[in-house]
C-alpha positions in Angstrom: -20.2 -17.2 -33.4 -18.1 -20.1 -32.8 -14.8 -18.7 -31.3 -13.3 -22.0 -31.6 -11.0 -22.2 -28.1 -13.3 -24.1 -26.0 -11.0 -26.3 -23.7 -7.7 -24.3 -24.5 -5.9 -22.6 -21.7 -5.8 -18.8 -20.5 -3.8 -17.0 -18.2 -4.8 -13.7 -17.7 -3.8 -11.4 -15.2 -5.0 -9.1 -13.0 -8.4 -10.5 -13.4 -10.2 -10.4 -10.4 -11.4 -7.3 -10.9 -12.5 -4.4 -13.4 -10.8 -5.2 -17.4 -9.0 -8.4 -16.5 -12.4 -9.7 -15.2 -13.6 -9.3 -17.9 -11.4 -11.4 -20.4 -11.3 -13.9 -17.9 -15.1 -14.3 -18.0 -15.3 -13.3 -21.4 -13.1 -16.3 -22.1 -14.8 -18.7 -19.8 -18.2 -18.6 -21.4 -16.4 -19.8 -24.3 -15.6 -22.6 -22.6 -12.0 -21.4 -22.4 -10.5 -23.1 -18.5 -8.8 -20.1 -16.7 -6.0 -19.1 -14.4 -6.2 -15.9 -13.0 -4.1 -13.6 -10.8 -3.9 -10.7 -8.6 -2.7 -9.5 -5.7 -6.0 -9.5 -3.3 -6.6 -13.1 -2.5 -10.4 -12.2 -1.4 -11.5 -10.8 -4.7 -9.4 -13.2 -6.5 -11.1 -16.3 -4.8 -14.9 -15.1 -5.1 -14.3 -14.7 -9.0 -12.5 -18.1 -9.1 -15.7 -19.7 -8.0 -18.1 -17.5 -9.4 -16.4 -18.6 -13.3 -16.5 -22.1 -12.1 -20.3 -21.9 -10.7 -21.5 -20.0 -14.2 -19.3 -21.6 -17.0 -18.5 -24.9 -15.7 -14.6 -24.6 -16.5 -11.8 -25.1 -14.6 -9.9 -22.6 -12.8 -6.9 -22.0 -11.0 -6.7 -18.8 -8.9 -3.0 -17.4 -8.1 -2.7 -14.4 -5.3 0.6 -13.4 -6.6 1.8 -9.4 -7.7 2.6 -10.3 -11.3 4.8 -7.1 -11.2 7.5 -9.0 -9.5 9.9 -11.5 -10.1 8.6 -13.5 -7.4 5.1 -13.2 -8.3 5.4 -14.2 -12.3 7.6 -16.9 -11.1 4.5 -18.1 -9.2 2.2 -17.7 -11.9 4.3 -19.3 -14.2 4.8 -22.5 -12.3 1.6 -23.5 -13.3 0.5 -21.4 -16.8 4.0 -22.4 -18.8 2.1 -23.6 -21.2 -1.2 -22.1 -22.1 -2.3 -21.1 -25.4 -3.6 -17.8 -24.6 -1.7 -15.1 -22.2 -3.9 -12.1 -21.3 -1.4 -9.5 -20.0 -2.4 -7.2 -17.5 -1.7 -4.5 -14.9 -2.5 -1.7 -13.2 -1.2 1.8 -14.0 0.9 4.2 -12.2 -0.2 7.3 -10.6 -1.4 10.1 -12.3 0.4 13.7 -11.6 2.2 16.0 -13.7 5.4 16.4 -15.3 7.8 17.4 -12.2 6.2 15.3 -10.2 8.1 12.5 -11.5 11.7 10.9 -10.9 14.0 8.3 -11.8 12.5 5.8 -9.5 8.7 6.8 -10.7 9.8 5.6 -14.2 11.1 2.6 -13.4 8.3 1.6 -11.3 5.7 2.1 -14.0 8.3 0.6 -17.1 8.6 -2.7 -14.7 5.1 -3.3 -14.2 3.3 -2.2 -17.8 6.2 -2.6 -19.9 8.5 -5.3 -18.6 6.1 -7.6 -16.9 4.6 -8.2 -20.0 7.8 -9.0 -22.2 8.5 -11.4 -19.3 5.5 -13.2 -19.6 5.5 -13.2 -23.2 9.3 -14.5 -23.1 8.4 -17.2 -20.8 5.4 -18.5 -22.7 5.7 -17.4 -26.5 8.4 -21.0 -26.7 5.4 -23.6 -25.8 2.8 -21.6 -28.1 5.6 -21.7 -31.1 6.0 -25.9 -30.6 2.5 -25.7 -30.0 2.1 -23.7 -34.2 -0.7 -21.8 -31.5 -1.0 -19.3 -29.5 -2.6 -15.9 -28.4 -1.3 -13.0 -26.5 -3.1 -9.9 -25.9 -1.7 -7.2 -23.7 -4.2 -4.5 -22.5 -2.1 -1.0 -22.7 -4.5 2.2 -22.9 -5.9 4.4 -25.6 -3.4 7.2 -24.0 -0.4 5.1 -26.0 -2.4 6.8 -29.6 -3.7 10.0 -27.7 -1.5 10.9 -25.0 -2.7 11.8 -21.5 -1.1 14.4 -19.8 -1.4 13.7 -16.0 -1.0 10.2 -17.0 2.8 10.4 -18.4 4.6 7.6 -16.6 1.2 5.2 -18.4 1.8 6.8 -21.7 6.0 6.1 -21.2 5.8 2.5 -20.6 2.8 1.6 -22.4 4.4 3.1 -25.7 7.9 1.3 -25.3 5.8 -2.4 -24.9 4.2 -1.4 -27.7 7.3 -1.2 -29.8 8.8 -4.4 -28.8 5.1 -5.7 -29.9 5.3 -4.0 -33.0 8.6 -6.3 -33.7 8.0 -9.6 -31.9 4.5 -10.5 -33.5 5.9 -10.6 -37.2 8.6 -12.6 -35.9 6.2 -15.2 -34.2 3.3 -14.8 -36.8 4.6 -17.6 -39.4 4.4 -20.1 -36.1 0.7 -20.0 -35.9 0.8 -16.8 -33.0 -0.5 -13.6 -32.6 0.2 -10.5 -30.8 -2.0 -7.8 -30.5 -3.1 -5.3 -27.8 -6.1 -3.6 -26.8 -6.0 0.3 -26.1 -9.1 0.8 -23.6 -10.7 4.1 -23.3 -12.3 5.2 -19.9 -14.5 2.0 -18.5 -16.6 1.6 -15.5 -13.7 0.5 -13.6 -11.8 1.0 -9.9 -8.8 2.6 -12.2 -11.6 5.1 -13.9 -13.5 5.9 -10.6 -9.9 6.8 -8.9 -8.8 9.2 -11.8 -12.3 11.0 -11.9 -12.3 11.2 -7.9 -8.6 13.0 -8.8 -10.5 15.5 -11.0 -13.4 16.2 -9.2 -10.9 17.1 -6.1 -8.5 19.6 -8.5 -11.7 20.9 -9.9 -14.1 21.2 -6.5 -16.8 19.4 -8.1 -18.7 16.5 -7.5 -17.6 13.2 -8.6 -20.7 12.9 -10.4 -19.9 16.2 -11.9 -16.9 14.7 -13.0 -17.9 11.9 -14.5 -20.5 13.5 -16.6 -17.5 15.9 -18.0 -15.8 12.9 -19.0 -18.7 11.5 -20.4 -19.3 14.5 -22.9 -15.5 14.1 -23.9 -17.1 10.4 -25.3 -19.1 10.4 -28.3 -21.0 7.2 -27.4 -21.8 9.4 -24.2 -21.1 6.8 -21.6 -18.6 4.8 -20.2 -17.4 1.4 -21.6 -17.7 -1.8 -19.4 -15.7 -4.8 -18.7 -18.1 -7.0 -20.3 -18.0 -5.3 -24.3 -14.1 -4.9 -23.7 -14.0 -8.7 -22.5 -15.7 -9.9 -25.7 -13.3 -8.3 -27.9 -10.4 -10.0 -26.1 -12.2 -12.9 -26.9 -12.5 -12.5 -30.8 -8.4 -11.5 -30.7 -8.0 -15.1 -28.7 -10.7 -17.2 -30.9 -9.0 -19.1 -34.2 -11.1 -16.5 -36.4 -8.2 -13.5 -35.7 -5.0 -15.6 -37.1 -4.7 -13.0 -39.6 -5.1 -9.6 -36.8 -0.7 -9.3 -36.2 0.5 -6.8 -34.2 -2.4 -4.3 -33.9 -3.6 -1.6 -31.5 -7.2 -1.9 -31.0 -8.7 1.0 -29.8 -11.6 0.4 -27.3 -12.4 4.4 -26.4 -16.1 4.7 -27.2 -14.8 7.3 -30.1 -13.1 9.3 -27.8 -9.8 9.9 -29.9 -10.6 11.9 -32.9 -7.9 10.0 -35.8 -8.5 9.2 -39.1 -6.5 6.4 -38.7 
């Protein structure tokens, strides 16, 4: 299929490794040109010229913390005015509910709930002259199905997806979309930390751990970054103008909902 983007603009962050790699790549081979961001400027740099090498598409790496003021001010220097915005960050630490205070909260609602509006703040104005534009923020599947040791995730993740819930029917009408994508467990960094959590409250291997998880996922396996990068794709390509203001679950079946 035809996704209809080639030579358009992406920023997506957090993308030189794991889930953000993945829509970054995902969007390159669609001939999409790329500006990615994270905070380690190794990583960052070997996929900056691994996308230009296989794709042939320009790309502009920025080592920045997109958490910070600083950091999306960097980042938005040169991305102002992309059609498609890929937000993106990692989430807070697992623990329980007293393990948590004040600061924890805020922490975790700055970088997965606030970051995001920012970016979208900043860019949705040039995508609205534009009558285009794409935004997909990747949230987690724990916003539908709540995880317990992950409470501060399932805190902020929920209230940015409220304020989507309102700001894509307000945008729609100008030729942009909103959606996000509610990942599952992948073969990521983020997965292999929480199951190295569980193995060490449970005395068990890793492996062990894994392969419990793995049972709790009907497809039996873990997702990857390149199936979870091609649906970011579809939600950026011209054939999803009509997808407003969903939550896309990407869990392998592991949430048992009717709906």
């Amino acid at each position: 299929m035809n996704m209809g983007i080639k030579g358009k603009w992406a920023l997506v962050c957090a993308s030189s490794k794991g889930l953000g790699r993945g829509c970054a790549e995902a969007l390159a081979a669609e001939g999409v040109n790329v500006i990615i961001n994270a905070r380690g400027e190794q990583a960052l740099l070997a996929t900056e010229q691994y996308l230009k090498e296989t794709y042939q598409v320009e790309v502009i790496a920025i080592a920045a913390d997109i958490t910070t003021e600083s950091g999306q001010e960097k980042v938005l220097a040169v991305a102002d005015k992309v059609d498609i915005l890929v937000t993106n960050a990692g989430g807070p630490p697992p623990g329980i509910w007293s393990d948590w205070d004040r600061d924890d909260f805020i922490a975790a609602i700055d970088a997965n709930m606030l970051t995001p509006i920012a970016l979208m703040k900043a860019i949705l104005p040039a995508m609205i002259a534009k009558g285009w534009g794409r935004i997909v923020n990747i949230t987690s599947v724990s916003v539908k199905s709540p995880i317990a040791v992950l409470g501060l995730s399932n805190s902020a993740r929920a209230g940015l997806t409220g304020y989507v819930a309102g700001t894509a029917r307000q945008v729609a009408k100008h030729g942009v979309t909103i959606n996000n994508l509610q990942p599952g467990i992948h073969a990521t960094d983020r997965a292999t930390a929480l199951d190295t959590g569980a193995a060490k409250l449970q005395s068990i291997s890793l492996d062990e751990a894994q392969q419990q998880r793995c049972e709790t996922i009907p497809v039996g396996r873990y997702g990857t970054a390149a199936e979870f990068g091609a649906s970011c794709a579809f939600l950026c390509s011209e054939h999803a103008g009509f997808i407003v203001g969903q939550n896309i679950l990407l869990d392998g079946g592991a949430v048992n909902s009717t709906m």
